[in-house]
C-alpha positions in Angstrom: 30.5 94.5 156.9 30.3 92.8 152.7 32.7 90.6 152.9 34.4 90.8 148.9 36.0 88.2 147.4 39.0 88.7 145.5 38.7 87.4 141.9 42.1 88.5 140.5 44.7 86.0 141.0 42.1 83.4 139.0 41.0 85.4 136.2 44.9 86.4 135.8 45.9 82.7 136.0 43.6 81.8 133.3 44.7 84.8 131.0 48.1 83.5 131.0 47.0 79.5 130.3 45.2 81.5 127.9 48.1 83.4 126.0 50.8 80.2 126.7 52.2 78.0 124.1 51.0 74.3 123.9 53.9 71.9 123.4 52.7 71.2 120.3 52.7 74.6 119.0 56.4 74.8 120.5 57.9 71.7 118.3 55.7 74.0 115.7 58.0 76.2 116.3 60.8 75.1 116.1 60.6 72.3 112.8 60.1 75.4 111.3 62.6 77.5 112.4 64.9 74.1 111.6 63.3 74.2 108.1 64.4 77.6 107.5 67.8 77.2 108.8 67.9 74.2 106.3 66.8 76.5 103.2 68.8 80.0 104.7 72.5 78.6 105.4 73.0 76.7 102.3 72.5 80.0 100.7 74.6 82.1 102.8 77.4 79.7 102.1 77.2 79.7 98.2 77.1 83.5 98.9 80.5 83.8 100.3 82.4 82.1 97.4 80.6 84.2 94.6 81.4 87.9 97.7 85.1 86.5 97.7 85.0 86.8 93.9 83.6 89.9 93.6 86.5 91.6 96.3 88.9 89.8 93.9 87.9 91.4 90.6 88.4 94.4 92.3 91.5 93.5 93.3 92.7 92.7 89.7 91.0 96.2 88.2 93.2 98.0 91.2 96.2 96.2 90.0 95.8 96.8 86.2 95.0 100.5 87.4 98.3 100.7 89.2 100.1 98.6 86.5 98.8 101.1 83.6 100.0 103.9 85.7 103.5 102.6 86.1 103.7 102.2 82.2 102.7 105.4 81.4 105.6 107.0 83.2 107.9 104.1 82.1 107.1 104.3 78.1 104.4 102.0 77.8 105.9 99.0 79.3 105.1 96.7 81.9 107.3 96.2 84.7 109.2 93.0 83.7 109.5 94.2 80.4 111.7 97.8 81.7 115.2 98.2 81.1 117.0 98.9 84.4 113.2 98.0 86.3 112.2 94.3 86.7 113.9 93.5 83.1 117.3 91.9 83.0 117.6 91.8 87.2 118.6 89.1 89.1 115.1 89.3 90.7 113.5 89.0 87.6 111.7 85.8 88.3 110.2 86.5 91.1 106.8 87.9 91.3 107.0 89.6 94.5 109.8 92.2 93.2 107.9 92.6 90.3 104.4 93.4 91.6 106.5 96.3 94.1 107.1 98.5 91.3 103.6 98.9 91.4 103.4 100.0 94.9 102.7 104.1 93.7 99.7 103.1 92.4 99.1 100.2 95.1 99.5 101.6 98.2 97.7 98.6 100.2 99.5 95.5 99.3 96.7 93.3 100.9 95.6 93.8 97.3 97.5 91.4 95.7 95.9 88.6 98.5 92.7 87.3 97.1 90.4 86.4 99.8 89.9 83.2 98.6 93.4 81.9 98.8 93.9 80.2 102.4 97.4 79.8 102.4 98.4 83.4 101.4 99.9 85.4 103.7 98.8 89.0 103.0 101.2 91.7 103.6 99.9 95.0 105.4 102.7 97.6 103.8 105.5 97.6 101.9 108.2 97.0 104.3 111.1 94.8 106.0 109.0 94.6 109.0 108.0 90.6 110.2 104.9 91.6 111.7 103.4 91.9 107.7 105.9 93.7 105.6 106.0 93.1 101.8 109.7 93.2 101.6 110.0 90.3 104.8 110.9 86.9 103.6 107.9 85.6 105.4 105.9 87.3 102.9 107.1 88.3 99.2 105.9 85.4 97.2 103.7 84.1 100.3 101.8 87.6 100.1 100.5 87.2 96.6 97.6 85.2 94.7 98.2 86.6 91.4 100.8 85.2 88.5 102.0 88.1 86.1 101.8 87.9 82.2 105.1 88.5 80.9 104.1 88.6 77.2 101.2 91.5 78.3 101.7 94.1 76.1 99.7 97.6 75.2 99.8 97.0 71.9 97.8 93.9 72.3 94.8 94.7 74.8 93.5 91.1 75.2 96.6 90.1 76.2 96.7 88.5 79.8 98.1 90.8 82.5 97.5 88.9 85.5 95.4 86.4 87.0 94.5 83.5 89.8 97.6 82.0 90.7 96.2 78.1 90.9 96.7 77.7 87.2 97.4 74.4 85.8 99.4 73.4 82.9 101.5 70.8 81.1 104.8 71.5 78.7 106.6 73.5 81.8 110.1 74.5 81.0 112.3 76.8 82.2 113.0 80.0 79.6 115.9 82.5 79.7 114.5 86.5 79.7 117.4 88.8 80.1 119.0 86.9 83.5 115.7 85.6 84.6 114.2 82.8 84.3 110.2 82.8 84.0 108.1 79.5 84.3 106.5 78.9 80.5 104.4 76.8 78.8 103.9 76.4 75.0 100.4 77.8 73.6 97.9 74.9 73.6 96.6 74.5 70.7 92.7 74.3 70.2 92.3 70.9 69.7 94.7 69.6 72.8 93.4 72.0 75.8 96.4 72.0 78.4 95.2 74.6 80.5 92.8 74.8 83.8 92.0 75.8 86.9 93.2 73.9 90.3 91.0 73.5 93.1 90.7 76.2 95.5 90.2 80.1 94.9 87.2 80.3 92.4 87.3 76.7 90.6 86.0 75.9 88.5 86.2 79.6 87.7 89.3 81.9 87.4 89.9 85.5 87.3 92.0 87.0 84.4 93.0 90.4 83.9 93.7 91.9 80.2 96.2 94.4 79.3 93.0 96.6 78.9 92.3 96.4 82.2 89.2 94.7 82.2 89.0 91.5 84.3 87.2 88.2 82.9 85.7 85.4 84.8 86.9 82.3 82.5 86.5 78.5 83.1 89.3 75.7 82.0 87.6 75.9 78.6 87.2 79.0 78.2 90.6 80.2 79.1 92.1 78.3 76.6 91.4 81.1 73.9 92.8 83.5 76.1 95.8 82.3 75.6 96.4 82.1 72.0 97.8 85.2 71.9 101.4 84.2 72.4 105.1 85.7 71.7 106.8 85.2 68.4 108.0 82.3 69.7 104.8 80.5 70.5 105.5 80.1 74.2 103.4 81.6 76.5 105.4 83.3 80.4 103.9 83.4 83.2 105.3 84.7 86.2 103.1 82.3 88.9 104.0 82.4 92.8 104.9 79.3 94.3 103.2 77.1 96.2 102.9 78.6 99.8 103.6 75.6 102.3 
């Protein structure tokens, strides 16, 4: 009988030195895919920042929604500005109590957290409740990224509503509104710019909100204008939440 020999365990040996990688073409490989790491994460972290941004303009257009729908049941006024609301209360001066009133319109207080802020504690409803309730003393304050314009008025629709707490300015002092006390700082003048933006949040940027309800991306020089509207007595009150430790 033919005696066959076999032939397949060769030929499929040399099919697979064949089809293998070399070492060479593996550090190929992988300077590349090190090269395109190199050129993709840098990118995907400048993306963040600028998505972090984007969440909190839509934070401020949900809270000058809610804030608009407040004053038209409460005759046009802003909260801190309501008789027998957050005017002429002992809570006046605090941010927290006067960001609640808008909690009809805000039903998600994590709005009024700006993803940016790191050492905001956002609240998850409005209650007494320490595992993230608005009204807890581990929150109020500590649950908000957002300063409130106490001159905002309808009638003037650039005025500022709200904006990025990490605001910087010089000429604080104390001022007297019913029995509150709001922090203020005299209108800077064009030619001596006293305003900007701390680190952290968006600097160099910062998000505004007008009375209008649109929402501005301004820089420490360009915010300046902003804030030329002023009361009659050229002071300028903010309503800004305290450092959170």
């Amino acid at each position: 009988m033919k005696r066959v020999t076999s032939l397949t365990k060769p030929a499929r040996a040399s099919r697979v030195g064949e089809t293998a990688f070399t070492r060479l073409e593996l550090l190929a490989v992988v300077a590349a895919l090190v090269l395109l790491a190199g050129v993709v994460l840098p990118a995907l972290a400048q993306g963040k920042p600028r998505a972090q941004q984007a969440i909190c303009f839509n934070n401020l257009r949900m809270m000058g929604q809610a804030i608009l729908l407040f004053n038209a049941e409460n005759g046009q006024m802003d909260p801190w500005r309501t008789p027998g609301v957050g005017y002429n209360h002992p809570l006046t001066s605090n941010p927290w109590f006067q960001f609640s009133w808008l909690s009809n319109g805000l039903t998600n207080p994590k709005v009024l957290a700006c993803p940016s802020d790191n050492s905001v504690r956002p609240a998850k409803d409005y209650s007494f409740s320490p595992d993230g309730g608005y009204f807890n003393a581990n929150y109020r304050n500590a649950a908000i990224s957002y300063f409130a314009g106490a001159d905002s008025s309808a009638l003037l629709p650039d005025s500022i509503l709200s904006g990025d707490r990490n605001i910087e300015f010089q000429g604080l002092s104390p001022c007297t509104i019913g029995s509150g006390i709001f922090p203020t700082f005299e209108a800077p003048p064009q030619a001596s710019p006293l305003t900007s933006w701390l680190k952290g949040l968006h600097a160099p940027f910062g998000n505004i909100l007008l009375h209008d309800g649109r929402v501005e991306e301004t820089t420490s020089q360009t915010i300046q204008r902003n804030f030329q509207r002023s009361d009659d007595n050229t002071f300028v009150h903010l309503l800004i939440p305290p450092r959170v430790s």
